[in-house]
PyMOL Python script that loads the backbone (N, CA, C, O; Angstrom):
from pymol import cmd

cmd.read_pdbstr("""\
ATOM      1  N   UNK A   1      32.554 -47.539 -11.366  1.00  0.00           N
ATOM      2  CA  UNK A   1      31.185 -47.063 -11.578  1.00  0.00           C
ATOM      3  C   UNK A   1      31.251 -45.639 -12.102  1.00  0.00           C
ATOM      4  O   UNK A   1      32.199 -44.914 -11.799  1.00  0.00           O
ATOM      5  N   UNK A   2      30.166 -45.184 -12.958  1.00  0.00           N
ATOM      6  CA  UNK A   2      30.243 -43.904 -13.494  1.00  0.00           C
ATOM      7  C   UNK A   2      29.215 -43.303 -13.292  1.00  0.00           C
ATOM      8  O   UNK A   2      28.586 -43.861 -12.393  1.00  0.00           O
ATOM      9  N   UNK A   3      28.638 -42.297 -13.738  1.00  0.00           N
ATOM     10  CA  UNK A   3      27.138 -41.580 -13.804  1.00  0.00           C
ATOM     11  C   UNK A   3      26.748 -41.332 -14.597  1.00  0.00           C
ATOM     12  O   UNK A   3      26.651 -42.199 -15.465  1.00  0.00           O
ATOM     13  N   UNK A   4      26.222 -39.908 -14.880  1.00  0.00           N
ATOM     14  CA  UNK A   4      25.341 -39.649 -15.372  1.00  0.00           C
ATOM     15  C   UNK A   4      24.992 -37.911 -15.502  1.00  0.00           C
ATOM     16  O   UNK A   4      24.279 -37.291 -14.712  1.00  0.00           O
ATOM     17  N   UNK A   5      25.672 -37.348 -16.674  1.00  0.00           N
ATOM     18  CA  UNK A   5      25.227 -35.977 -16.678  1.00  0.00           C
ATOM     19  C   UNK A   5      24.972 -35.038 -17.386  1.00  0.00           C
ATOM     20  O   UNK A   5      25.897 -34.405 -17.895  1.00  0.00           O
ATOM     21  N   UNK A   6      23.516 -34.657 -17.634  1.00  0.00           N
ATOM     22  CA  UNK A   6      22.967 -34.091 -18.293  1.00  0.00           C
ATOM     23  C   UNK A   6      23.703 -33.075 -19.225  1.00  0.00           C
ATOM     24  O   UNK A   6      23.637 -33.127 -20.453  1.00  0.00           O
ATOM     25  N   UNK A   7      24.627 -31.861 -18.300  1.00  0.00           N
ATOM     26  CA  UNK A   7      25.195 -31.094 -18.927  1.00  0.00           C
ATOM     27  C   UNK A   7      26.977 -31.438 -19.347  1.00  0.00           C
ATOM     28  O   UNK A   7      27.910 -30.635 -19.342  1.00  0.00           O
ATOM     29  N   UNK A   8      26.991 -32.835 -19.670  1.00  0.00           N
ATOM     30  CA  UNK A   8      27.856 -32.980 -20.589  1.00  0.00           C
ATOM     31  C   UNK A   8      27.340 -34.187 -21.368  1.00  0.00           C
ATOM     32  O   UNK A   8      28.197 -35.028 -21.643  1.00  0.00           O
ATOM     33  N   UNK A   9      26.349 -34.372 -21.689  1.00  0.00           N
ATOM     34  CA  UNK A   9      25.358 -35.405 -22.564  1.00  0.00           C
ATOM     35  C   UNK A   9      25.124 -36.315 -22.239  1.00  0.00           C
ATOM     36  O   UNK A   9      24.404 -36.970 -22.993  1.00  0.00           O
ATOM     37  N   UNK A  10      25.503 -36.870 -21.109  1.00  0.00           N
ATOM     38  CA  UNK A  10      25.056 -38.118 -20.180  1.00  0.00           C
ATOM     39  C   UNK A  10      25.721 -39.199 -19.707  1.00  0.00           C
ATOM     40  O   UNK A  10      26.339 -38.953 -18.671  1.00  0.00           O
ATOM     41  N   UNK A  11      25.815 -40.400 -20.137  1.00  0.00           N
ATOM     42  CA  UNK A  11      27.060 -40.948 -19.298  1.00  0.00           C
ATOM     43  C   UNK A  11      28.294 -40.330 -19.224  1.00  0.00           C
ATOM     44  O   UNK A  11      28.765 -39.682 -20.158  1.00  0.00           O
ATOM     45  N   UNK A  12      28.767 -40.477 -18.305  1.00  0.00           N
ATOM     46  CA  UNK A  12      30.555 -39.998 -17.684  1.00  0.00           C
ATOM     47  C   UNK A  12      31.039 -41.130 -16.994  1.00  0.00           C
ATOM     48  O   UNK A  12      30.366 -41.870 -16.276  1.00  0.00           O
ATOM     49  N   UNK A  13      32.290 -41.228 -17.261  1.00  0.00           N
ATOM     50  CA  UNK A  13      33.150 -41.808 -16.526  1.00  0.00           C
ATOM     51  C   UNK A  13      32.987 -41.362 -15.126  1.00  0.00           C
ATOM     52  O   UNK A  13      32.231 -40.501 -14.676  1.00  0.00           O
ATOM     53  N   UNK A  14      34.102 -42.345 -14.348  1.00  0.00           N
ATOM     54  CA  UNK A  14      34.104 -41.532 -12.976  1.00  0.00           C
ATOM     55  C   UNK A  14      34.615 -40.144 -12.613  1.00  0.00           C
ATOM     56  O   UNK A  14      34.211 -39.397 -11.721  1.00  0.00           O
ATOM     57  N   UNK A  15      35.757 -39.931 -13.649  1.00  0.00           N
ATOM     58  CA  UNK A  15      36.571 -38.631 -13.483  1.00  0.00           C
ATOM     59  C   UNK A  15      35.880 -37.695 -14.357  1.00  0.00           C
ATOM     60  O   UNK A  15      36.535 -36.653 -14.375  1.00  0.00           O
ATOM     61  N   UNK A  16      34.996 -37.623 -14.984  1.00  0.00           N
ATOM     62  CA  UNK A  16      34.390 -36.868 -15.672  1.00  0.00           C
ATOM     63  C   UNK A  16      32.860 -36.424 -14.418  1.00  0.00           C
ATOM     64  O   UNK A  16      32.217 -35.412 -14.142  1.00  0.00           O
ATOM     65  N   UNK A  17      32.872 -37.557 -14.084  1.00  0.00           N
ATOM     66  CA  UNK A  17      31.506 -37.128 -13.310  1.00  0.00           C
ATOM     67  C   UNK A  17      31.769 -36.307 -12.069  1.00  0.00           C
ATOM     68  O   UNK A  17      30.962 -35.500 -11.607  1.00  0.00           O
ATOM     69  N   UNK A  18      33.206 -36.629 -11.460  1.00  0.00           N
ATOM     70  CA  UNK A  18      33.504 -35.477 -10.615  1.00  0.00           C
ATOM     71  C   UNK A  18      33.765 -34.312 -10.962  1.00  0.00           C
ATOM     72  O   UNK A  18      33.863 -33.630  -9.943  1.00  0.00           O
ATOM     73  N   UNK A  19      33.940 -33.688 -11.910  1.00  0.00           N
ATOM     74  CA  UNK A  19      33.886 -32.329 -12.946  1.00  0.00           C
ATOM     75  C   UNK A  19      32.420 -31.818 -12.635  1.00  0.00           C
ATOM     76  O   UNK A  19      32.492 -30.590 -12.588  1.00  0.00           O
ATOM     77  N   UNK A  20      31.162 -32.221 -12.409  1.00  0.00           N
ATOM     78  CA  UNK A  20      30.119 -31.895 -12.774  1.00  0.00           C
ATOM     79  C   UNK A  20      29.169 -32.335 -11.505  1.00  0.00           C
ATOM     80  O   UNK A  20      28.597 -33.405 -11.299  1.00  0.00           O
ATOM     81  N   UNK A  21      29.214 -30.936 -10.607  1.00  0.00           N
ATOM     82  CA  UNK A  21      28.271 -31.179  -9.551  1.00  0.00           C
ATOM     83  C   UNK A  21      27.067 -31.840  -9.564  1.00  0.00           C
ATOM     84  O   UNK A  21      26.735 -32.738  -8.790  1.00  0.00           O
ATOM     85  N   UNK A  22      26.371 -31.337 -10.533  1.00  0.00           N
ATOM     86  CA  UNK A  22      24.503 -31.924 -10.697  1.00  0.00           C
ATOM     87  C   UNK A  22      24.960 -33.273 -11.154  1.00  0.00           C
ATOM     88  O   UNK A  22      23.929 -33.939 -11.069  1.00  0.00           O
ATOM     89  N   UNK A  23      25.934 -34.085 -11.602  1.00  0.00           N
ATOM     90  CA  UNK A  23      26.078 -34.971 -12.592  1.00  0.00           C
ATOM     91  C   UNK A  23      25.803 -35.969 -10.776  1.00  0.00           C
ATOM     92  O   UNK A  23      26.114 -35.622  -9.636  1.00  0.00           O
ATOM     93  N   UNK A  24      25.150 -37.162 -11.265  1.00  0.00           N
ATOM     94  CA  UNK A  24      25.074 -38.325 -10.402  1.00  0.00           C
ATOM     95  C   UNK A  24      25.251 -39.788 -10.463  1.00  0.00           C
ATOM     96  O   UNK A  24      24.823 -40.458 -11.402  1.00  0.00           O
ATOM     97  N   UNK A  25      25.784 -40.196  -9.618  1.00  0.00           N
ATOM     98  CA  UNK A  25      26.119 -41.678  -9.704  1.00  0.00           C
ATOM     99  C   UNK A  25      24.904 -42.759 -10.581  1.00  0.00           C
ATOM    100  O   UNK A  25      23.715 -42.451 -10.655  1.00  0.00           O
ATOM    101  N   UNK A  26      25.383 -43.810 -11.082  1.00  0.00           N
ATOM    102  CA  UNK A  26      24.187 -44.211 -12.324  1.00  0.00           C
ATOM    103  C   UNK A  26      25.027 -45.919 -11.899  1.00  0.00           C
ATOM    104  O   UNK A  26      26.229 -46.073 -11.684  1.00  0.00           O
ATOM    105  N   UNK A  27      24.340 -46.611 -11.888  1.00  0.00           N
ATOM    106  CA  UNK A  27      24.927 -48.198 -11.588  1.00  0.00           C
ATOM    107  C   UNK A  27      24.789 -48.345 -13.167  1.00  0.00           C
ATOM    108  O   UNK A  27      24.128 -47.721 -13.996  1.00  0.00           O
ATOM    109  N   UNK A  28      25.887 -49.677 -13.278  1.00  0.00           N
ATOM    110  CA  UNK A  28      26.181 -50.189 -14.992  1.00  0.00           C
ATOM    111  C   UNK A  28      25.126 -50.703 -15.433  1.00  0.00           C
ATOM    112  O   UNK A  28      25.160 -50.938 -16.641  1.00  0.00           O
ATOM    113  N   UNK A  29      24.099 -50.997 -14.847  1.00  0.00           N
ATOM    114  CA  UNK A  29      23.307 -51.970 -15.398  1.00  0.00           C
ATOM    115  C   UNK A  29      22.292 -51.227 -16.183  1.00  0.00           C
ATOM    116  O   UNK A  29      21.846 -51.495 -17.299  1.00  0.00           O
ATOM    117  N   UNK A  30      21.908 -49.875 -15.090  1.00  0.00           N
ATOM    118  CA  UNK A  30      21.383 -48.489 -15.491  1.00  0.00           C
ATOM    119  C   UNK A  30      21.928 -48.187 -17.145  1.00  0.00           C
ATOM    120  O   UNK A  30      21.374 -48.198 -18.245  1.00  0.00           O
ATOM    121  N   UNK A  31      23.165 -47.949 -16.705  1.00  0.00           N
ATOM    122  CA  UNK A  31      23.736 -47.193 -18.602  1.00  0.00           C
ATOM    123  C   UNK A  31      23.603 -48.028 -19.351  1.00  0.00           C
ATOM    124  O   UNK A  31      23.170 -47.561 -20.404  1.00  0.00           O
ATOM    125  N   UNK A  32      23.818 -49.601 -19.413  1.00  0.00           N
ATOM    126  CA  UNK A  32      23.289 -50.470 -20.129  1.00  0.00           C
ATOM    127  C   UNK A  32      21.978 -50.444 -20.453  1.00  0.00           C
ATOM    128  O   UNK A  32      21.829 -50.630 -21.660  1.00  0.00           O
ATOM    129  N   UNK A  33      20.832 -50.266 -19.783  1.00  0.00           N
ATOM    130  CA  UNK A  33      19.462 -50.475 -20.427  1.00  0.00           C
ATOM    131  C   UNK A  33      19.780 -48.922 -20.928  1.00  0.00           C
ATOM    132  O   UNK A  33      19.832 -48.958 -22.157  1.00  0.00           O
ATOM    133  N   UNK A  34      19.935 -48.024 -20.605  1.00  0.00           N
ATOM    134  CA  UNK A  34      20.208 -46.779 -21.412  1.00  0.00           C
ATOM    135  C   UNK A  34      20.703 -47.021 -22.882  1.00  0.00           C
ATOM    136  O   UNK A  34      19.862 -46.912 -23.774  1.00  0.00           O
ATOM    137  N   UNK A  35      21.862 -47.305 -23.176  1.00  0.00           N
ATOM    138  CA  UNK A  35      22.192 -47.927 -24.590  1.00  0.00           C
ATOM    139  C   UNK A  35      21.364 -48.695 -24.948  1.00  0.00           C
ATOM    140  O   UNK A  35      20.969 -48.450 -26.087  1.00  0.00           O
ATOM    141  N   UNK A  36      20.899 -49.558 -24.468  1.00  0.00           N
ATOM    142  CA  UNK A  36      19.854 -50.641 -25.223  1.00  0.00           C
ATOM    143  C   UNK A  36      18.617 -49.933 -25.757  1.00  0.00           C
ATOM    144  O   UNK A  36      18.159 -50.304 -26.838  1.00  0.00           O
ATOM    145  N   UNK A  37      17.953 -48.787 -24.978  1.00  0.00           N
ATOM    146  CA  UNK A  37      16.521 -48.207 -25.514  1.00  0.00           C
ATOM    147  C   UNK A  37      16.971 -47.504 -26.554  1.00  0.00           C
ATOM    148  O   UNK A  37      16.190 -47.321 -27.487  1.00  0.00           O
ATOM    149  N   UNK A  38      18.340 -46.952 -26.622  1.00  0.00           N
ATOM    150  CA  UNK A  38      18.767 -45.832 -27.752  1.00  0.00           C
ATOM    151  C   UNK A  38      19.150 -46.772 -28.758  1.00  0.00           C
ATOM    152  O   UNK A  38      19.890 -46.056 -29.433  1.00  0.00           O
ATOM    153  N   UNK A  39      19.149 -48.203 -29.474  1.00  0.00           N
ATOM    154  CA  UNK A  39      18.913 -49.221 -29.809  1.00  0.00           C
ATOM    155  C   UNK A  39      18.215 -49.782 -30.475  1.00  0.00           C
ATOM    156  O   UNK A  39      18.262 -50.247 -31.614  1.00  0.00           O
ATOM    157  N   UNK A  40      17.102 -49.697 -29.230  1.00  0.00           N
ATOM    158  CA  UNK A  40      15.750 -50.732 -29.625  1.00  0.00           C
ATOM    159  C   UNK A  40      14.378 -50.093 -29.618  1.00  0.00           C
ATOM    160  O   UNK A  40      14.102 -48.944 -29.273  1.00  0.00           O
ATOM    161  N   UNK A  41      13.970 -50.570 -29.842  1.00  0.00           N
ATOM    162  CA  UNK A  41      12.653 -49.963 -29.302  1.00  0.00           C
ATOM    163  C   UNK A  41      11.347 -49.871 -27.997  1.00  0.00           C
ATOM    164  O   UNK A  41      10.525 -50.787 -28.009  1.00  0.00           O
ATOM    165  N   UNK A  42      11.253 -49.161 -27.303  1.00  0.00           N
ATOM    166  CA  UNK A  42      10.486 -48.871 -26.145  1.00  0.00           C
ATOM    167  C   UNK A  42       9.916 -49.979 -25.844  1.00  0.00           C
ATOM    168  O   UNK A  42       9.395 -50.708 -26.688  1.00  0.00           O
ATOM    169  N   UNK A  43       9.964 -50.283 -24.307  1.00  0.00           N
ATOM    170  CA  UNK A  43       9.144 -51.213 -23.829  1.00  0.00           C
ATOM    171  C   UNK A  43       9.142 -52.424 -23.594  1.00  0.00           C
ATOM    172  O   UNK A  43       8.232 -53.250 -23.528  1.00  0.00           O
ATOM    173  N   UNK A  44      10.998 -52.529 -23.381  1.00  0.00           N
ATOM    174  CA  UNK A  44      11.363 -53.750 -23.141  1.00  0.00           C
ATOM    175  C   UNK A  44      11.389 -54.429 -21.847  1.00  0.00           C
ATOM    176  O   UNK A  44      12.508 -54.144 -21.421  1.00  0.00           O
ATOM    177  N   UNK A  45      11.105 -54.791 -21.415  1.00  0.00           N
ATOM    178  CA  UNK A  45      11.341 -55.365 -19.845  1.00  0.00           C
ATOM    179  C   UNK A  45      12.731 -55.229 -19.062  1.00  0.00           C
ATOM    180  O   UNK A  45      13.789 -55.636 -19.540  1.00  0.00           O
ATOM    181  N   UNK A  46      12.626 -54.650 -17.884  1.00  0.00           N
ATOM    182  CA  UNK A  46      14.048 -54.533 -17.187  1.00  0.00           C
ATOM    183  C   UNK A  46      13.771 -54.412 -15.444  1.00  0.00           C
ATOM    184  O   UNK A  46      12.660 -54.180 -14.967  1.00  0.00           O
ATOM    185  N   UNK A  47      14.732 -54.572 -14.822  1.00  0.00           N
ATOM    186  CA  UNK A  47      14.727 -54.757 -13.348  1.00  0.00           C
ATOM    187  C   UNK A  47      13.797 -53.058 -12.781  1.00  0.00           C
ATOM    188  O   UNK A  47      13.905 -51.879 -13.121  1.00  0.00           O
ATOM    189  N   UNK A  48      13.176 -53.597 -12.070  1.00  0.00           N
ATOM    190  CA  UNK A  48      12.950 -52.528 -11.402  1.00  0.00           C
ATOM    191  C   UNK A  48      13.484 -50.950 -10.889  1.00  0.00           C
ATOM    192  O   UNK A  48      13.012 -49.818 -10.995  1.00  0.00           O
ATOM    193  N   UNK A  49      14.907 -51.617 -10.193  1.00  0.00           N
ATOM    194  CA  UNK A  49      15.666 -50.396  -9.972  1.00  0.00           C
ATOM    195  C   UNK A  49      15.990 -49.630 -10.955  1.00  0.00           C
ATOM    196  O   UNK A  49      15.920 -48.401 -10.937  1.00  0.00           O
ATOM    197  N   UNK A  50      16.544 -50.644 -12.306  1.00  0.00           N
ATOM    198  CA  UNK A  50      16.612 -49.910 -13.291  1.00  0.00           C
ATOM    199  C   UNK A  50      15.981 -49.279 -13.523  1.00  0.00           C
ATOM    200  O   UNK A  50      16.399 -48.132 -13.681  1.00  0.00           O
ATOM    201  N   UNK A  51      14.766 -49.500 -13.683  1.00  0.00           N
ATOM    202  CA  UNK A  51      13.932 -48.480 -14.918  1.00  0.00           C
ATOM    203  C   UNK A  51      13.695 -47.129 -13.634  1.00  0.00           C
ATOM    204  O   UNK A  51      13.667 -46.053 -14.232  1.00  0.00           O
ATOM    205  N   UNK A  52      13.542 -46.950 -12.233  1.00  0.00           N
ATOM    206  CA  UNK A  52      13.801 -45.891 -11.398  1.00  0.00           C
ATOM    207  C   UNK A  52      14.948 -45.016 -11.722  1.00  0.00           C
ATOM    208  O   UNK A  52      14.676 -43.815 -11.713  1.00  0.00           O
ATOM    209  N   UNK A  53      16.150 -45.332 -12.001  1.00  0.00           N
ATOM    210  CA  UNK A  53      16.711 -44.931 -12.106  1.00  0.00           C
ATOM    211  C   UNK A  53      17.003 -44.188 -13.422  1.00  0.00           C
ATOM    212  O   UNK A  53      17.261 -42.985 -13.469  1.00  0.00           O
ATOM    213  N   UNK A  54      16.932 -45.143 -14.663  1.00  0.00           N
ATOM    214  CA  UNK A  54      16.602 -44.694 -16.047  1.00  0.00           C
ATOM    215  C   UNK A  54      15.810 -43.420 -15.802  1.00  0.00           C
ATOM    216  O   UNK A  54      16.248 -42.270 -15.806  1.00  0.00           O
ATOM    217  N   UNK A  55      14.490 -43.857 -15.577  1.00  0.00           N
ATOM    218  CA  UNK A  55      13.665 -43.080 -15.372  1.00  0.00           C
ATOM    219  C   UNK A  55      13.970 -41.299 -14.968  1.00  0.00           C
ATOM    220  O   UNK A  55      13.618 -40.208 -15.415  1.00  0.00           O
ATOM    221  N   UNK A  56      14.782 -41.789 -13.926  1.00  0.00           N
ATOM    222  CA  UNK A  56      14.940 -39.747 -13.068  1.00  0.00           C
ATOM    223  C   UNK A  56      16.229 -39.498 -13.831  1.00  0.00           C
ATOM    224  O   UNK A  56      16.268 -38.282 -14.019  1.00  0.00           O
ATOM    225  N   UNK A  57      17.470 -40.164 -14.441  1.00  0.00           N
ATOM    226  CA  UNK A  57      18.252 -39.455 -15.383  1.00  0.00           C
ATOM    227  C   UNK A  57      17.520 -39.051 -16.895  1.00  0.00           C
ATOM    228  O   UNK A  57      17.877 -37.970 -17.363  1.00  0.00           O
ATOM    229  N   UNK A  58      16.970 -39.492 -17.328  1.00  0.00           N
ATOM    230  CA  UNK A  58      15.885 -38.635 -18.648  1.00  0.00           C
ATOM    231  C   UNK A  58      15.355 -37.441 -18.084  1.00  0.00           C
ATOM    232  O   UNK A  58      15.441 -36.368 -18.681  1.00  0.00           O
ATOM    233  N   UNK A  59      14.724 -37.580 -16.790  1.00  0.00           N
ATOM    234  CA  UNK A  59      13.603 -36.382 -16.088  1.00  0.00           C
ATOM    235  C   UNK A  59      14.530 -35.369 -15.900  1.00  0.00           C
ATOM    236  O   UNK A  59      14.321 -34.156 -15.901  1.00  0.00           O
ATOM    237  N   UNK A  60      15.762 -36.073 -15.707  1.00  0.00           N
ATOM    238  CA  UNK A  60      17.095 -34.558 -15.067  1.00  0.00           C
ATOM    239  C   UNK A  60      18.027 -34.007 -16.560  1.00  0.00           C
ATOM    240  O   UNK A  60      18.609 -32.977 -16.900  1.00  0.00           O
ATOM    241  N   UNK A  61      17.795 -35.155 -17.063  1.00  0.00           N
ATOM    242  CA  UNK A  61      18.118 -34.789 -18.615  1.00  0.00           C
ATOM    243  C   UNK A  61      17.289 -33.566 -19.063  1.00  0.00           C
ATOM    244  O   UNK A  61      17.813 -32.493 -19.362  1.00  0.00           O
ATOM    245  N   UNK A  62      16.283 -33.742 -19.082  1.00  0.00           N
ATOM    246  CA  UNK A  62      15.531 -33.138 -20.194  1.00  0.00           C
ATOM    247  C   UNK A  62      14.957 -31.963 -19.438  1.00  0.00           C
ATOM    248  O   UNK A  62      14.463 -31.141 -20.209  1.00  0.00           O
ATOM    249  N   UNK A  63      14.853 -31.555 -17.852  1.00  0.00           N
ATOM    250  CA  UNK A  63      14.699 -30.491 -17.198  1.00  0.00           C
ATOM    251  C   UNK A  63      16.200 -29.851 -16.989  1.00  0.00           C
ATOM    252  O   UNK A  63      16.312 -29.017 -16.091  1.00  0.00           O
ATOM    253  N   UNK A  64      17.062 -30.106 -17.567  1.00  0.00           N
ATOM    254  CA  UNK A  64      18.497 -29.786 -17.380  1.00  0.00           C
ATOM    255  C   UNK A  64      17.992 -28.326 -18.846  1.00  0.00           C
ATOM    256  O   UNK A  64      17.757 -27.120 -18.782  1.00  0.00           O
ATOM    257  N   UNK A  65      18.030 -29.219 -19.838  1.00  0.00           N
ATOM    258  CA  UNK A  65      18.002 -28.714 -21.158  1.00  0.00           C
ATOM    259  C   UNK A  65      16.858 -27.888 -21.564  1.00  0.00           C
ATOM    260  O   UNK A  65      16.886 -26.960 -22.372  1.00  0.00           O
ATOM    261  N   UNK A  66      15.772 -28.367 -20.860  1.00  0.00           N
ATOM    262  CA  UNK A  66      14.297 -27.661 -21.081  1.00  0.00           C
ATOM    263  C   UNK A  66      14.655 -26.248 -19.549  1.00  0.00           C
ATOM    264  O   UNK A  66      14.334 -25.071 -19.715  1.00  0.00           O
ATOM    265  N   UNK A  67      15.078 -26.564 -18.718  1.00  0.00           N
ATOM    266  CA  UNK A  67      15.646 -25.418 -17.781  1.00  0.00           C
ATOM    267  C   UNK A  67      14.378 -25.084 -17.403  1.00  0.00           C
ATOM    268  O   UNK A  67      13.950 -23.931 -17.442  1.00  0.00           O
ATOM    269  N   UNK A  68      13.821 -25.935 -17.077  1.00  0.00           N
ATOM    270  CA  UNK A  68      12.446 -26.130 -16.281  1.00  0.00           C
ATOM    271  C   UNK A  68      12.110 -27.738 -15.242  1.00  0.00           C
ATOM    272  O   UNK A  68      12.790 -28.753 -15.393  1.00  0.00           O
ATOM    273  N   UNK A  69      11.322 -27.665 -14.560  1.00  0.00           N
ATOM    274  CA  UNK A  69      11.008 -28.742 -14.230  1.00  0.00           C
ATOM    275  C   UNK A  69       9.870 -29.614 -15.153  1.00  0.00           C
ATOM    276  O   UNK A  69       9.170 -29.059 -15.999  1.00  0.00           O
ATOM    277  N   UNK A  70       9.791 -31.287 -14.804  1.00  0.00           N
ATOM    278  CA  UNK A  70       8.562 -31.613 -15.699  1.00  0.00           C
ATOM    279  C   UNK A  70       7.758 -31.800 -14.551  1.00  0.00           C
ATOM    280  O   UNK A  70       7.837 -32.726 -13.743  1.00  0.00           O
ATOM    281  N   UNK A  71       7.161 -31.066 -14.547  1.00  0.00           N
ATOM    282  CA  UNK A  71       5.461 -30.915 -13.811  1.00  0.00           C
ATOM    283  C   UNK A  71       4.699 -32.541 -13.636  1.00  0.00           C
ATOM    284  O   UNK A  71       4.582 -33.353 -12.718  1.00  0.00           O
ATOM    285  N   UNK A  72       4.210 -32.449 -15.324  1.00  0.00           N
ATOM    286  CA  UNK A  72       3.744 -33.375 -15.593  1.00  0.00           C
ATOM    287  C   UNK A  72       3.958 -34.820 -15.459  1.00  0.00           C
ATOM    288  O   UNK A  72       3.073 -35.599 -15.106  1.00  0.00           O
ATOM    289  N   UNK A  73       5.066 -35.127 -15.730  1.00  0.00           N
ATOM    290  CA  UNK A  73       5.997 -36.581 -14.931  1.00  0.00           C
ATOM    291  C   UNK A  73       5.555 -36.945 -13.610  1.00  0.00           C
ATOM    292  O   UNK A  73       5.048 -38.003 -13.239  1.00  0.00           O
ATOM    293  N   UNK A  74       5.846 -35.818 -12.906  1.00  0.00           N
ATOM    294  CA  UNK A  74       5.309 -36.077 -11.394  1.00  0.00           C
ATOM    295  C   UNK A  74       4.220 -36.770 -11.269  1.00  0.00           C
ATOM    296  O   UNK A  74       4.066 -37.826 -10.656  1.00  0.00           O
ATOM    297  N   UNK A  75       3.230 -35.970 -12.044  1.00  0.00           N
ATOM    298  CA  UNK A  75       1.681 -37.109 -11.833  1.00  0.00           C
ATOM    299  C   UNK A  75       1.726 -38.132 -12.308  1.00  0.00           C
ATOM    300  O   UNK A  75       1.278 -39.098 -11.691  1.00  0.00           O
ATOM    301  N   UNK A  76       2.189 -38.248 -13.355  1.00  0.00           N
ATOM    302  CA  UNK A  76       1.898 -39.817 -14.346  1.00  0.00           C
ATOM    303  C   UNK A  76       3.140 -40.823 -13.321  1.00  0.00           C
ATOM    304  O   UNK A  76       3.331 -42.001 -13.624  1.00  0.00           O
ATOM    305  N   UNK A  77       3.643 -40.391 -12.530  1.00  0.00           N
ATOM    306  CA  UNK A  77       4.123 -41.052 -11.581  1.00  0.00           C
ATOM    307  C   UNK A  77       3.517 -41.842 -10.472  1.00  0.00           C
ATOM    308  O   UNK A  77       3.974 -42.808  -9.861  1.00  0.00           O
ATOM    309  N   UNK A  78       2.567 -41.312 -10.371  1.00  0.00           N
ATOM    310  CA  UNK A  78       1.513 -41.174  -8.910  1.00  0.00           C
ATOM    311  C   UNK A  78       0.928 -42.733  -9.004  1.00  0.00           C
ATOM    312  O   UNK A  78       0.120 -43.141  -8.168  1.00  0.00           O
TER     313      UNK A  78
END
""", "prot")
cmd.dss("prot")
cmd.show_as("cartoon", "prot")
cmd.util.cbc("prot")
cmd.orient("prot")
């Protein structure tokens, strides 16, 4: 199993992901629908957990790089 980390562009191996504290565990099925949206196009149907999970590695992605939190996510969460 591998993860997931923002500040080395996102999936990692396992030995790469221990290099990188913030970096977090990501199940395969996760990095798979990951490759598939970078792919296809938005809005395909996928397991639940997945898309939770998808979901908070983009949010940690992109508050990694934006070096802010997304505020806004939070609500459209609700």
């Amino acid at each position: 199993m591998g993860g997931f980390s923002a500040g080395q562009g996102g999936a990692v191996c396992e030995r790469c992901w221990g290099e990188d504290e913030g970096a977090f565990r990501v199940r395969p099925d996760s990095i798979a629908l990951l490759a598939s949206l970078l792919r296809s196009e938005f809005g395909r149907p996928a397991e639940p957990d997945a898309v939770v999970e998808v979901t908070d590695a983009l949010r940690r992605y992109a508050e990694y790089h934006l070096e802010r939190p997304l505020k806004s996510l939070r609500l459209l969460a609700v």
